[in-house]
C-alpha positions as CSV (number, residue, x, y, z in Angstrom):
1,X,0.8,0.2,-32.3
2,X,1.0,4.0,-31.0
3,X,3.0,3.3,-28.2
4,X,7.2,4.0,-28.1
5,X,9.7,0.6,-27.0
6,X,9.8,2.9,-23.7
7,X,6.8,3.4,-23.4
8,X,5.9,-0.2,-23.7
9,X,8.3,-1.3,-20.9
10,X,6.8,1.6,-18.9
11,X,3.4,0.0,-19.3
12,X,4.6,-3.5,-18.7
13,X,6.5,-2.8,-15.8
14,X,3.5,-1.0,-14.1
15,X,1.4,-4.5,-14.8
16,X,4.5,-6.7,-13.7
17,X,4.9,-4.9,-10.5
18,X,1.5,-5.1,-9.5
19,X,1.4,-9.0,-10.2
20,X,4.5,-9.5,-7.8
21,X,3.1,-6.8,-5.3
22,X,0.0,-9.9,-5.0
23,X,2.2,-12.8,-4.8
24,X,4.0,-11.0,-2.0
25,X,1.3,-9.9,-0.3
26,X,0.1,-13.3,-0.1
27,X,3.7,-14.7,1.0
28,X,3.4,-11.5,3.6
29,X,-0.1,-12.9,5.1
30,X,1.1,-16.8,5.2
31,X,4.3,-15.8,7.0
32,X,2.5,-14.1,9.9
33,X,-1.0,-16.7,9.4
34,X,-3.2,-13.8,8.5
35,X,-5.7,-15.5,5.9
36,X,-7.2,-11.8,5.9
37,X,-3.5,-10.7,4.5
38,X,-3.6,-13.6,2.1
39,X,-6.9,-13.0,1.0
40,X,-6.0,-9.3,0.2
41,X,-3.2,-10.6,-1.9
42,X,-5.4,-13.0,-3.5
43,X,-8.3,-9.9,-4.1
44,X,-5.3,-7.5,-5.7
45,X,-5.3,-10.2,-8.8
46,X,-8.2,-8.5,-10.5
47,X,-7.1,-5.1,-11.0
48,X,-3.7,-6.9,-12.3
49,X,-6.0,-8.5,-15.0
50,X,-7.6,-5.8,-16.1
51,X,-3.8,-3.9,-16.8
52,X,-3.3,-6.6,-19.4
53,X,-7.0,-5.7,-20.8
54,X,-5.4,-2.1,-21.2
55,X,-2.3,-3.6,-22.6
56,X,-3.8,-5.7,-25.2
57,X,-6.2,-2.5,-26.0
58,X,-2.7,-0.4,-26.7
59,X,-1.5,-3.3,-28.6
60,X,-4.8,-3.3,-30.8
61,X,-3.6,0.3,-31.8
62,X,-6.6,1.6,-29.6
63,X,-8.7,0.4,-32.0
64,X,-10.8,-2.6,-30.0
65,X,-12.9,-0.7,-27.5
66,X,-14.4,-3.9,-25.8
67,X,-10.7,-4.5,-24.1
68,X,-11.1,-1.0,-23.0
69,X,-15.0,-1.7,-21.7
70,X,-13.6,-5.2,-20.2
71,X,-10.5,-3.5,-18.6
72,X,-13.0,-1.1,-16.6
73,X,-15.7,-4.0,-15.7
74,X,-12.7,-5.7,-14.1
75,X,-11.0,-2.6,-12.5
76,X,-14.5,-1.9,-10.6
77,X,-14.7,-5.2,-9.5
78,X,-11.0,-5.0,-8.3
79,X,-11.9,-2.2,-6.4
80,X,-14.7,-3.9,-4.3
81,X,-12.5,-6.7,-4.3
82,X,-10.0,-4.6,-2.4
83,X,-12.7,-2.8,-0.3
84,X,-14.0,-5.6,0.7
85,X,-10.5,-7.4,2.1
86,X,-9.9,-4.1,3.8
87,X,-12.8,-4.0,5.3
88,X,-12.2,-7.7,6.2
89,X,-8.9,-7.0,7.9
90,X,-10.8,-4.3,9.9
91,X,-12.9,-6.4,11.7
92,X,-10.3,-8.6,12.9
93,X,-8.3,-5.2,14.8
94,X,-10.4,-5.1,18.2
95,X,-12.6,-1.9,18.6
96,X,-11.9,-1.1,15.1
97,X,-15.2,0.7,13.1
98,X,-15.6,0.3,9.2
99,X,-17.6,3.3,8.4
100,X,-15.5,5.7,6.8
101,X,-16.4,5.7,3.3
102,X,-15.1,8.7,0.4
103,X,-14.5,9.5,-2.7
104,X,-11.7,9.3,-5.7
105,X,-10.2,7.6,-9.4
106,X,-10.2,4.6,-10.5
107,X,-7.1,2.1,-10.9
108,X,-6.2,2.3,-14.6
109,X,-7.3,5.9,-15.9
110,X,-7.5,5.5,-19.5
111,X,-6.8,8.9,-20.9
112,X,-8.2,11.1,-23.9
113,X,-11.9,10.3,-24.8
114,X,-11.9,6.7,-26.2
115,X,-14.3,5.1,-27.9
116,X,-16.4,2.3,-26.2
117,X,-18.7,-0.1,-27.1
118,X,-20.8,0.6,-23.8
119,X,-21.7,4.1,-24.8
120,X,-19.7,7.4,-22.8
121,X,-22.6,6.7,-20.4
122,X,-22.0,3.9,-19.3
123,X,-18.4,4.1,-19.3
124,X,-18.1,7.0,-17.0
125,X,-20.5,5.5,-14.8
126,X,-18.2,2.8,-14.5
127,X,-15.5,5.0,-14.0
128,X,-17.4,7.4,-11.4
129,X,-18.6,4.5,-9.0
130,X,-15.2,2.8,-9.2
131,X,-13.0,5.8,-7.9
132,X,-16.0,5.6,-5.1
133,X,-14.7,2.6,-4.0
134,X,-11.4,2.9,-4.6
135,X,-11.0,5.9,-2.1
136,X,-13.0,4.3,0.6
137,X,-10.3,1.2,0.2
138,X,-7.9,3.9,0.6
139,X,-9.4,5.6,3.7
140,X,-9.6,1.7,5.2
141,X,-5.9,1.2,4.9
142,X,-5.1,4.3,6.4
143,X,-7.1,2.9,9.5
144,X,-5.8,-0.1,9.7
145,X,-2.1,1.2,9.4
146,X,-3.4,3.6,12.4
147,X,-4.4,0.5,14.9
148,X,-2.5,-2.4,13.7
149,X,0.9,-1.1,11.8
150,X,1.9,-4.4,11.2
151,X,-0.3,-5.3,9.0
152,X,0.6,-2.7,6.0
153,X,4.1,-0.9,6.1
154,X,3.8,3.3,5.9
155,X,5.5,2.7,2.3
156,X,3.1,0.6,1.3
157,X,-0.2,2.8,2.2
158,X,1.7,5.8,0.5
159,X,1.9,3.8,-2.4
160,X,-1.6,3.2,-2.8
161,X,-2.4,6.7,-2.1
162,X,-0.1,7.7,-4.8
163,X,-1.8,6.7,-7.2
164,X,-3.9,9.6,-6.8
165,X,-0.7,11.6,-8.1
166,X,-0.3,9.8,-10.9
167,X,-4.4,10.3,-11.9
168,X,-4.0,14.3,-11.3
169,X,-0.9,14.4,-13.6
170,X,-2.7,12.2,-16.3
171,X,-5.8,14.6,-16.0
172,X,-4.0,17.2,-16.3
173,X,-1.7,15.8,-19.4
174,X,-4.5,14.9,-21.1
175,X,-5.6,18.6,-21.1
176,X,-2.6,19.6,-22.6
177,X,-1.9,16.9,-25.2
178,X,-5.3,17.4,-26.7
179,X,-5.8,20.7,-25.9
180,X,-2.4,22.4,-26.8
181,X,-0.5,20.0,-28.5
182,X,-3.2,19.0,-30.3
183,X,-3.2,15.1,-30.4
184,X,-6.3,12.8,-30.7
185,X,-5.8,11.3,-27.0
186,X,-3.1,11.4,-24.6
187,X,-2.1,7.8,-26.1
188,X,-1.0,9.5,-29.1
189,X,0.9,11.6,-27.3
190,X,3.8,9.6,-26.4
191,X,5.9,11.8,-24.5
192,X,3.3,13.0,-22.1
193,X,1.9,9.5,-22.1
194,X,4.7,7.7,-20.8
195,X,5.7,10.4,-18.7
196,X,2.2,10.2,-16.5
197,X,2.5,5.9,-16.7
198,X,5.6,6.3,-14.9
199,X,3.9,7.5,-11.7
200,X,1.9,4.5,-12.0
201,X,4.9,2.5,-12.3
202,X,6.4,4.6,-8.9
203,X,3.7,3.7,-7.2
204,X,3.4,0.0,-7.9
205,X,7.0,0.0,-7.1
206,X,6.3,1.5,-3.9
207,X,4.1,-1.0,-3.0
208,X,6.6,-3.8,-3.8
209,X,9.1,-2.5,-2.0
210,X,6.7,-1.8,1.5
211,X,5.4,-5.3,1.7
212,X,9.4,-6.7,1.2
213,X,10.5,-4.4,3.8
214,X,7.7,-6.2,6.2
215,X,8.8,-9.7,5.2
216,X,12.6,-8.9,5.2
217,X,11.4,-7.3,9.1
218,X,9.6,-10.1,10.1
219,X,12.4,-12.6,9.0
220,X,14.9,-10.8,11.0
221,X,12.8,-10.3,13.9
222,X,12.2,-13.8,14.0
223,X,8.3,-13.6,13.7
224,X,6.9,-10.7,15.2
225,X,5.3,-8.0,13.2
226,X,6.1,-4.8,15.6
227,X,6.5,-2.1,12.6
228,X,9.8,-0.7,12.2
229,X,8.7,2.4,9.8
């Protein structure tokens, strides 16, 4: 395996938060009977399969490709999956219109030039429609959080849209492992690797934290949802 203890618990922290960022947004949406809320929660479940795709690919030593193929299949359709409840959520805020759509990175950027079964093609086509759809869910929640704040806490959104952060800095380390340090991929690379997976972990955690600021708010409020943040 290529990757460090630390870097391991980076990686599985990142996929843990995620999982519990799901359950509790689907605790978040049953507390205040949202079944568009719960059916978000429900829709995140995807993208936190296709982390353990990327975690079994790591385990392989990088060396299946399919897991690395199957983790992107799954990531796109997470994406739509996450659109698609967005959008969902939309139409139940009155007056609300759905048509803002742009462009950015997928989920779970895999860094360096791997191989895939799929062909480079393929794969980046994968990549380049899925960071489509991934912006436009981003540009929905910023919406939503705009006309009904109680639905997604401020933390929350900026958690999402963090992940953007963590996509520039692995870009940008993946330059300068392969480029300057002179590693195969930014997986061998271990420092710079785990470095850039901890913004991915900060912005899981962000999450996490955003939605159990809303249920801890709507507990003590005694059932409304009027944002505090």
């Amino acid at each position: 395996m290529l990757l460090s203890l630390p870097n391991w618990l980076i990686h599985i922290s990142s996929s843990l938060e995620w999982g519990i960022a799901s359950l509790l947004m689907y605790r978040y949406g049953t507390l205040i009977g949202r079944k568009d809320v719960q059916r978000f929660g429900l829709f995140m479940i995807p993208h936190w399969v296709g982390s353990w795709f990327i975690l079994a690919y790591h385990i392989s030593g990088d060396a299946v490709p399919v897991l690395l193929d199957l983790s992107e299949t799954v990531n796109l359709l997470g994406s739509i999956a996450l659109l698609y409840a967005s959008l969902g959520i939309l139409k139940t805020i009155k007056g609300q219109s759905t048509a803002s759509i742009m462009a950015a990175a997928g989920l779970f950027l895999i860094s360096g030039r791997p191989q895939s079964y799929m062909g480079e093609d393929i794969f980046d086509l994968i990549l380049q429609i899925s960071s489509v759809v991934y912006l436009s869910f981003l540009v929905t929640l910023v919406l939503i959080r705009k006309r009904d704040p109680g639905v997604f806490s401020g933390l929350t959104v900026a958690g999402f849209w963090f992940l953007l952060v963590f996509i520039g800095v692995t870009v940008f380390f993946m330059y300068l492992s392969t480029e300057v340090r002179g590693f195969a991929t930014l997986t061998h690379d271990d420092l710079l690797h785990g470095s850039a997976e901890s913004l991915l972990t900060i912005s899981n955690l962000m999450i996490v934290l955003g939605i159990h600021r809303q249920i801890k708010q709507f507990k003590k409020q005694g059932g409304s949802t009027a944002p505090k943040d």
